[in-house]
C-alpha positions, 0 to 999 in steps of 0.5 A: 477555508470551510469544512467541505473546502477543507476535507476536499483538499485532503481528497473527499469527494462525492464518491466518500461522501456516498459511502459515509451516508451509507456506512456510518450516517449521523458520524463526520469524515476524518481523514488519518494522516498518522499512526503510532503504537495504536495513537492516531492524528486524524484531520476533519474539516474541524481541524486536526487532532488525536483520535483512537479506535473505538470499542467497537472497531476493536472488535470489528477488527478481530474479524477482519484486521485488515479490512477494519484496522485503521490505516495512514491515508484511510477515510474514517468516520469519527463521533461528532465533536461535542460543542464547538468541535474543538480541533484538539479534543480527542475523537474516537473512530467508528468505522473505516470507510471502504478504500479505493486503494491500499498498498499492503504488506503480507510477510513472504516466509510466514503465512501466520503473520497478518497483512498490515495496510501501507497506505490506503487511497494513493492514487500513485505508489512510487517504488523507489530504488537507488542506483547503487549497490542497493539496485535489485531486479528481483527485489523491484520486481516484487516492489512493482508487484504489490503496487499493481496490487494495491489497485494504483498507477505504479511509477518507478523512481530512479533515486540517487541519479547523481551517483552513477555515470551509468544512468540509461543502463538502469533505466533500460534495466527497469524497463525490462523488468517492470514493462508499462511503467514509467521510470523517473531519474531523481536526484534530491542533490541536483533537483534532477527529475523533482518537477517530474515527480511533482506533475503527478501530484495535484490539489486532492491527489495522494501518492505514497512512496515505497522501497527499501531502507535508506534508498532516499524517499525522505529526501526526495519528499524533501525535495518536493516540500522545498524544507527538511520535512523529514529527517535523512541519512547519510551514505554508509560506506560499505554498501554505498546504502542509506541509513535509515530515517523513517519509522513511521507512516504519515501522510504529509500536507503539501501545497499542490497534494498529499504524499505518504513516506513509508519505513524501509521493508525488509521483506515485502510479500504478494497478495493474489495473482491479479497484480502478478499478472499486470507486473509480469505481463510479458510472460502472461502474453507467452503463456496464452500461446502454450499448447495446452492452457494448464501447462505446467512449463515442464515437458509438455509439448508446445510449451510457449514459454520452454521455447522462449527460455530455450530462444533466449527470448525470456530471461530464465532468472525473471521466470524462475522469479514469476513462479516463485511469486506465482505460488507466493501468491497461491499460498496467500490466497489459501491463507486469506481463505482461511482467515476468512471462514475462521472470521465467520465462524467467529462472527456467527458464533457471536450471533449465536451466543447473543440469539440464546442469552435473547431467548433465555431472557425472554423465555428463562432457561426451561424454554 
Protein backbone atom coordinates (compact mmCIF):
# COMPACT_ATOMS: atom_id res chain seq x y z
CA UNK A 1 0.00 0.00 0.00
CA UNK A 2 1.25 3.58 -0.93
CA UNK A 3 1.12 6.76 1.10
CA UNK A 4 -2.04 7.95 -0.70
CA UNK A 5 -3.81 4.19 -0.48
CA UNK A 6 -2.63 4.48 2.98
CA UNK A 7 -3.88 7.73 4.17
CA UNK A 8 -7.22 6.98 2.07
CA UNK A 9 -7.81 4.02 4.16
CA UNK A 10 -7.75 6.07 7.16
CA UNK A 11 -10.38 8.65 5.61
CA UNK A 12 -8.33 11.48 3.53
CA UNK A 13 -10.01 12.62 0.93
CA UNK A 14 -9.82 15.56 -1.63
CA UNK A 15 -11.71 17.74 0.87
CA UNK A 16 -8.30 17.26 3.33
CA UNK A 17 -6.42 17.31 1.17
CA UNK A 18 -7.54 21.18 0.03
CA UNK A 19 -7.09 22.28 3.28
CA UNK A 20 -3.44 21.14 4.11
CA UNK A 21 -2.23 22.76 0.84
CA UNK A 22 -4.13 25.61 2.41
CA UNK A 23 -3.37 25.55 6.04
CA UNK A 24 -0.13 24.02 6.25
CA UNK A 25 1.35 23.82 2.57
CA UNK A 26 5.13 21.96 2.39
CA UNK A 27 3.92 19.83 5.89
CA UNK A 28 2.50 16.02 5.37
CA UNK A 29 -1.09 14.53 6.92
CA UNK A 30 -1.15 12.49 9.73
CA UNK A 31 -3.85 11.25 11.36
CA UNK A 32 -4.07 10.99 15.63
CA UNK A 33 -5.15 7.49 16.39
CA UNK A 34 -4.34 8.15 20.15
CA UNK A 35 -3.78 10.47 22.93
CA UNK A 36 -2.27 10.28 26.72
CA UNK A 37 -1.01 12.81 29.16
CA UNK A 38 -0.14 14.93 26.19
CA UNK A 39 1.91 11.79 24.19
CA UNK A 40 0.12 11.34 20.81
CA UNK A 41 0.40 8.10 18.01
CA UNK A 42 -0.28 9.60 14.79
CA UNK A 43 -0.32 7.45 11.52
CA UNK A 44 0.85 8.95 8.14
CA UNK A 45 1.21 7.48 4.95
CA UNK A 46 4.94 6.46 6.39
CA UNK A 47 3.55 4.64 8.90
CA UNK A 48 2.81 5.03 12.55
CA UNK A 49 4.64 6.73 15.33
CA UNK A 50 4.62 8.98 18.41
CA UNK A 51 4.26 12.60 17.62
CA UNK A 52 3.65 15.87 20.13
CA UNK A 53 2.40 19.18 19.91
CA UNK A 54 4.89 21.77 18.93
CA UNK A 55 5.90 25.00 20.27
CA UNK A 56 3.83 26.58 18.16
CA UNK A 57 0.45 24.69 18.45
CA UNK A 58 1.08 25.16 22.31
CA UNK A 59 0.67 28.65 21.97
CA UNK A 60 -2.04 28.35 19.32
CA UNK A 61 -3.89 26.42 21.75
CA UNK A 62 -3.76 28.99 24.67
CA UNK A 63 -5.99 30.88 22.16
CA UNK A 64 -8.14 28.67 21.56
CA UNK A 65 -7.77 25.17 23.19
CA UNK A 66 -10.54 23.68 21.52
CA UNK A 67 -10.20 24.51 18.40
CA UNK A 68 -6.16 24.17 18.22
CA UNK A 69 -5.53 21.18 20.78
CA UNK A 70 -5.08 17.92 19.03
CA UNK A 71 -7.87 15.27 19.29
CA UNK A 72 -8.33 11.19 19.06
CA UNK A 73 -9.52 11.34 15.07
CA UNK A 74 -8.32 14.82 13.97
CA UNK A 75 -6.23 15.16 10.78
CA UNK A 76 -3.04 16.98 11.51
CA UNK A 77 -0.10 18.44 9.72
CA UNK A 78 3.34 17.04 10.89
CA UNK A 79 7.17 18.22 10.19
CA UNK A 80 8.46 16.36 7.26
CA UNK A 81 10.44 13.38 8.32
CA UNK A 82 13.94 13.62 8.04
CA UNK A 83 15.55 11.04 5.57
CA UNK A 84 13.71 7.87 4.55
CA UNK A 85 10.77 9.19 6.96
CA UNK A 86 11.24 6.28 9.43
CA UNK A 87 7.69 4.98 10.78
CA UNK A 88 9.23 5.04 14.53
CA UNK A 89 10.80 8.63 14.70
CA UNK A 90 9.11 11.09 16.70
CA UNK A 91 7.06 13.90 14.82
CA UNK A 92 5.96 16.91 15.92
CA UNK A 93 2.25 18.50 14.99
CA UNK A 94 2.22 21.80 13.44
CA UNK A 95 -1.24 22.67 12.92
CA UNK A 96 -4.62 20.75 13.46
CA UNK A 97 -6.73 20.74 10.38
CA UNK A 98 -10.40 22.20 10.42
CA UNK A 99 -12.68 19.17 11.25
CA UNK A 100 -15.62 18.24 9.82
CA UNK A 101 -17.02 16.95 12.79
CA UNK A 102 -16.31 16.83 16.69
CA UNK A 103 -18.31 15.30 19.55
CA UNK A 104 -17.32 17.54 22.53
CA UNK A 105 -17.87 17.62 26.19
CA UNK A 106 -18.35 20.71 28.10
CA UNK A 107 -18.94 19.97 32.03
CA UNK A 108 -22.68 20.92 32.75
CA UNK A 109 -22.03 22.48 36.47
CA UNK A 110 -18.79 24.52 35.75
CA UNK A 111 -18.73 27.05 33.22
CA UNK A 112 -14.91 27.56 34.11
CA UNK A 113 -13.92 24.11 32.87
CA UNK A 114 -12.93 24.15 28.93
CA UNK A 115 -14.79 21.87 26.57
CA UNK A 116 -12.40 18.83 25.67
CA UNK A 117 -12.88 17.48 21.67
CA UNK A 118 -13.97 13.43 21.84
CA UNK A 119 -13.51 12.75 18.80
CA UNK A 120 -13.03 14.58 15.79
CA UNK A 121 -14.32 13.59 11.86
CA UNK A 122 -16.81 10.50 12.94
CA UNK A 123 -19.27 10.13 10.59
CA UNK A 124 -21.57 8.53 13.10
CA UNK A 125 -21.58 8.68 16.80
CA UNK A 126 -23.37 5.81 18.58
CA UNK A 127 -24.89 6.56 22.07
CA UNK A 128 -24.86 3.34 23.73
CA UNK A 129 -27.31 2.57 26.93
CA UNK A 130 -27.63 -0.68 28.37
CA UNK A 131 -31.21 -2.19 29.23
CA UNK A 132 -30.56 -2.40 32.84
CA UNK A 133 -30.70 -0.54 35.63
CA UNK A 134 -28.18 1.71 34.12
CA UNK A 135 -31.20 2.99 31.39
CA UNK A 136 -31.97 6.86 31.70
CA UNK A 137 -34.11 8.88 29.41
CA UNK A 138 -33.01 12.24 30.72
CA UNK A 139 -29.50 11.03 30.44
CA UNK A 140 -30.17 9.59 26.65
CA UNK A 141 -31.55 12.70 26.03
CA UNK A 142 -28.35 14.75 26.70
CA UNK A 143 -26.21 11.84 25.05
CA UNK A 144 -28.38 12.37 21.71
CA UNK A 145 -28.08 16.02 22.19
CA UNK A 146 -24.46 16.41 21.81
CA UNK A 147 -24.21 13.78 19.04
CA UNK A 148 -26.43 16.32 16.88
CA UNK A 149 -24.17 18.65 17.92
CA UNK A 150 -20.84 17.30 16.85
CA UNK A 151 -22.51 17.61 13.21
CA UNK A 152 -22.62 13.51 12.69
CA UNK A 153 -25.51 11.21 12.11
CA UNK A 154 -26.47 9.91 15.94
CA UNK A 155 -27.63 6.02 16.29
CA UNK A 156 -28.83 4.64 19.34
CA UNK A 157 -27.49 1.27 20.49
CA UNK A 158 -29.40 -0.96 22.73
CA UNK A 159 -26.64 -2.73 24.53
CA UNK A 160 -26.92 -5.85 26.76
CA UNK A 161 -30.15 -7.03 24.89
CA UNK A 162 -29.61 -10.31 26.36
CA UNK A 163 -30.74 -9.27 29.55
CA UNK A 164 -34.12 -8.20 29.43
CA UNK A 165 -37.22 -10.02 28.27
CA UNK A 166 -38.46 -6.55 27.99
CA UNK A 167 -36.54 -5.48 24.77
CA UNK A 168 -39.47 -3.53 22.44
CA UNK A 169 -40.31 -1.54 25.69
CA UNK A 170 -37.02 0.17 25.51
CA UNK A 171 -37.10 0.65 21.96
CA UNK A 172 -40.36 2.19 22.03
CA UNK A 173 -39.00 4.17 25.14
CA UNK A 174 -35.97 5.37 22.91
CA UNK A 175 -38.06 6.19 20.13
CA UNK A 176 -40.03 8.82 22.08
CA UNK A 177 -37.25 10.47 23.51
CA UNK A 178 -34.84 10.60 20.76
CA UNK A 179 -37.38 10.84 17.38
CA UNK A 180 -35.57 10.26 13.73
CA UNK A 181 -32.96 8.09 15.21
CA UNK A 182 -32.30 4.72 14.47
CA UNK A 183 -32.20 2.37 17.32
CA UNK A 184 -30.28 -0.97 17.29
CA UNK A 185 -30.43 -4.19 19.70
CA UNK A 186 -27.11 -5.23 20.43
CA UNK A 187 -25.80 -8.02 22.54
CA UNK A 188 -21.86 -8.71 22.47
CA UNK A 189 -22.85 -12.41 24.05
CA UNK A 190 -25.60 -13.50 21.47
CA UNK A 191 -24.05 -11.37 18.31
CA UNK A 192 -27.54 -9.89 18.23
CA UNK A 193 -27.54 -6.89 16.01
CA UNK A 194 -23.52 -6.66 15.40
CA UNK A 195 -23.90 -7.04 11.54
CA UNK A 196 -26.18 -4.13 11.86
CA UNK A 197 -23.97 -1.85 13.55
CA UNK A 198 -21.15 -3.06 11.27
CA UNK A 199 -23.23 -1.72 7.84
CA UNK A 200 -22.77 1.52 9.13
CA UNK A 201 -18.97 1.10 9.05
CA UNK A 202 -16.98 1.46 5.58
CA UNK A 203 -13.30 1.57 4.05
CA UNK A 204 -12.79 5.30 4.98
CA UNK A 205 -15.59 5.85 7.36
CA UNK A 206 -15.00 6.64 11.24
CA UNK A 207 -17.56 5.98 13.96
CA UNK A 208 -17.12 6.74 17.47
CA UNK A 209 -18.88 5.47 20.50
CA UNK A 210 -20.20 7.28 23.47
CA UNK A 211 -22.08 6.45 26.80
CA UNK A 212 -21.85 5.92 30.41
CA UNK A 213 -19.29 3.93 32.50
CA UNK A 214 -19.48 0.21 32.08
CA UNK A 215 -22.74 0.30 29.39
CA UNK A 216 -20.69 -2.16 27.07
CA UNK A 217 -18.92 -0.22 24.38
CA UNK A 218 -15.68 -2.11 24.47
CA UNK A 219 -17.33 -5.28 24.02
CA UNK A 220 -19.43 -4.47 21.49
CA UNK A 221 -15.92 -3.06 19.64
CA UNK A 222 -15.01 -6.56 20.29
CA UNK A 223 -17.79 -7.70 18.94
CA UNK A 224 -17.06 -6.09 15.35
CA UNK A 225 -13.18 -6.60 15.62
CA UNK A 226 -14.12 -10.56 16.06
CA UNK A 227 -10.80 -10.58 19.04
CA UNK A 228 -10.31 -8.93 22.59
CA UNK A 229 -9.36 -5.50 21.13
CA UNK A 230 -9.90 -3.92 24.32
CA UNK A 231 -10.52 -5.04 27.77
CA UNK A 232 -13.96 -5.33 29.49
CA UNK A 233 -15.68 -5.98 32.84
CA UNK A 234 -17.94 -7.94 34.32
CA UNK A 235 -21.54 -7.12 35.63
CA UNK A 236 -21.38 -5.53 39.59
CA UNK A 237 -24.15 -7.12 41.31
CA UNK A 238 -25.59 -4.15 42.84
CA UNK A 239 -26.65 -1.91 40.24
CA UNK A 240 -26.79 -4.55 37.37
CA UNK A 241 -23.76 -1.82 35.57
CA UNK A 242 -20.58 -2.53 33.92
CA UNK A 243 -17.12 -1.83 35.29
CA UNK A 244 -15.45 0.35 33.84
CA UNK A 245 -12.59 -0.40 31.07
CA UNK A 246 -11.72 2.29 28.92
CA UNK A 247 -9.48 5.31 30.15
CA UNK A 248 -8.44 6.39 27.09
CA UNK A 249 -9.48 7.49 23.50
CA UNK A 250 -8.35 5.88 20.25
CA UNK A 251 -9.33 5.24 17.14
CA UNK A 252 -9.05 1.36 16.28
CA UNK A 253 -8.15 0.07 12.70
CA UNK A 254 -10.45 -2.41 11.40
CA UNK A 255 -10.66 -4.20 8.02
CA UNK A 256 -13.96 -2.51 6.91
CA UNK A 257 -13.37 1.11 8.80
CA UNK A 258 -12.37 2.97 11.69
CA UNK A 259 -14.41 3.38 15.19
CA UNK A 260 -13.43 5.16 18.22
CA UNK A 261 -14.02 3.78 21.97
CA UNK A 262 -14.40 6.75 24.66
CA UNK A 263 -14.29 6.36 28.78
CA UNK A 264 -17.41 6.24 30.52
CA UNK A 265 -18.44 10.50 31.20
CA UNK A 266 -20.16 11.24 34.22
CA UNK A 267 -21.59 14.55 33.19
CA UNK A 268 -22.00 15.27 29.70
CA UNK A 269 -22.77 19.12 29.22
CA UNK A 270 -24.60 21.01 25.52
CA UNK A 271 -22.79 23.06 23.62
CA UNK A 272 -25.38 25.64 21.74
CA UNK A 273 -28.99 25.25 20.61
CA UNK A 274 -28.66 23.84 17.24
CA UNK A 275 -28.20 20.38 18.49
CA UNK A 276 -31.01 20.99 21.14
CA UNK A 277 -33.34 21.70 18.59
CA UNK A 278 -32.67 18.61 16.33
CA UNK A 279 -32.94 16.32 19.68
CA UNK A 280 -36.04 17.79 20.82
CA UNK A 281 -37.39 18.28 17.49
CA UNK A 282 -41.05 17.24 18.73
CA UNK A 283 -41.24 19.97 21.05
CA UNK A 284 -39.78 22.78 18.39
CA UNK A 285 -42.56 21.89 16.15
CA UNK A 286 -45.17 22.55 19.25
CA UNK A 287 -43.59 25.98 19.97
CA UNK A 288 -44.06 27.49 16.33
CA UNK A 289 -47.77 27.06 16.97
CA UNK A 290 -47.62 29.47 20.13
CA UNK A 291 -49.44 32.67 19.81
CA UNK A 292 -46.55 34.93 20.24
CA UNK A 293 -42.77 33.59 18.81
CA UNK A 294 -41.29 34.71 22.42
CA UNK A 295 -43.62 33.03 24.66
CA UNK A 296 -42.22 32.06 27.49
CA UNK A 297 -44.37 28.90 28.12
CA UNK A 298 -46.01 30.58 31.27
CA UNK A 299 -49.24 32.65 31.22
CA UNK A 300 -49.15 33.66 27.88
CA UNK A 301 -52.15 33.06 26.05
CA UNK A 302 -52.37 30.82 23.09
CA UNK A 303 -49.22 28.88 24.49
CA UNK A 304 -49.07 25.84 22.19
CA UNK A 305 -46.90 24.02 24.45
CA UNK A 306 -49.45 24.79 27.99
CA UNK A 307 -51.88 23.23 25.80
CA UNK A 308 -49.97 20.07 24.69
CA UNK A 309 -48.51 19.50 28.71
CA UNK A 310 -52.43 20.24 29.97
CA UNK A 311 -53.62 17.39 26.88
CA UNK A 312 -50.95 15.02 27.89
CA UNK A 313 -49.91 15.17 24.40
CA UNK A 314 -46.36 16.26 25.75
CA UNK A 315 -44.74 14.81 28.42
CA UNK A 316 -44.09 17.29 31.41
CA UNK A 317 -40.90 15.48 32.66
CA UNK A 318 -39.17 15.41 28.70
CA UNK A 319 -40.15 19.64 28.70
CA UNK A 320 -39.02 20.33 31.97
CA UNK A 321 -35.64 18.30 30.67
CA UNK A 322 -35.87 20.91 27.21
CA UNK A 323 -35.72 23.97 29.39
CA UNK A 324 -32.96 22.97 31.55
CA UNK A 325 -30.87 22.21 28.74
CA UNK A 326 -32.40 24.90 26.95
CA UNK A 327 -30.46 27.53 29.47
CA UNK A 328 -27.57 24.76 29.81
CA UNK A 329 -26.95 25.72 26.36
CA UNK A 330 -27.92 29.54 26.85
CA UNK A 331 -25.26 29.59 29.61
CA UNK A 332 -22.40 27.98 27.47
CA UNK A 333 -23.11 30.26 24.62
CA UNK A 334 -22.30 33.20 26.98
CA UNK A 335 -19.48 31.51 28.18
CA UNK A 336 -18.07 30.41 24.64
CA UNK A 337 -18.41 34.35 23.90
CA UNK A 338 -16.42 35.15 26.63
CA UNK A 339 -13.82 32.93 26.05
CA UNK A 340 -13.66 34.42 22.71
CA UNK A 341 -13.08 38.24 23.34
CA UNK A 342 -10.73 37.15 25.98
CA UNK A 343 -8.58 34.87 23.04
CA UNK A 344 -8.65 38.17 21.20
CA UNK A 345 -7.67 40.11 23.38
CA UNK A 346 -4.85 37.98 24.19
CA UNK A 347 -4.03 37.80 20.42
CA UNK A 348 -3.95 41.23 19.78
CA UNK A 349 -2.01 42.09 22.94
CA UNK A 350 0.96 39.80 21.16
CA UNK A 351 0.48 41.64 18.12
CA UNK A 352 1.06 44.68 20.01
CA UNK A 353 3.96 43.91 21.96
CA UNK A 354 5.66 42.15 18.94
CA UNK A 355 4.62 45.82 16.49
CA UNK A 356 6.60 47.99 19.47
CA UNK A 357 9.91 45.79 20.13
CA UNK A 358 9.71 46.13 15.91
CA UNK A 359 9.57 49.92 15.89
CA UNK A 360 12.00 50.35 18.85
CA UNK A 361 14.41 47.93 17.05
CA UNK A 362 14.10 50.16 13.97
CA UNK A 363 13.64 53.31 15.32
CA UNK A 364 15.49 53.04 19.29
CA UNK A 365 13.40 53.69 22.08
CA UNK A 366 13.21 57.81 21.47
CA UNK A 367 11.30 57.49 18.40
Amino acid sequence: MDAIDALQALGWDDQFAALLATEAPGLVAGRILSEERGQYVVASGAGEGPASPSGRLRHDAELDPTAAWPAVGDWVALERPAGDGAAIEHRLIQRVLARRTAVIRRAPGDRKLPSQVLAANVDVVFVVTSVNQEFSVRRLERYVTVAWESGATPIVLLSKADLTDDLEGFRLQVEMTAPGVDVIAVSAVTGQGVEDVRRHLGVGRTVVFTGSSGVGKSSIVNALAGEPLLDTGGIRLDDARGRHTTTRRQLVRLVDGMLIDTPGLRELGVMDGEGLATAFEDIERIVVECRFSDCQHKSEPGCAIRAALDGGTLDRGRFAAYEKLQREAYRATLATDALSRRAERRKWAVITRDVEQHMRLKYGSDR
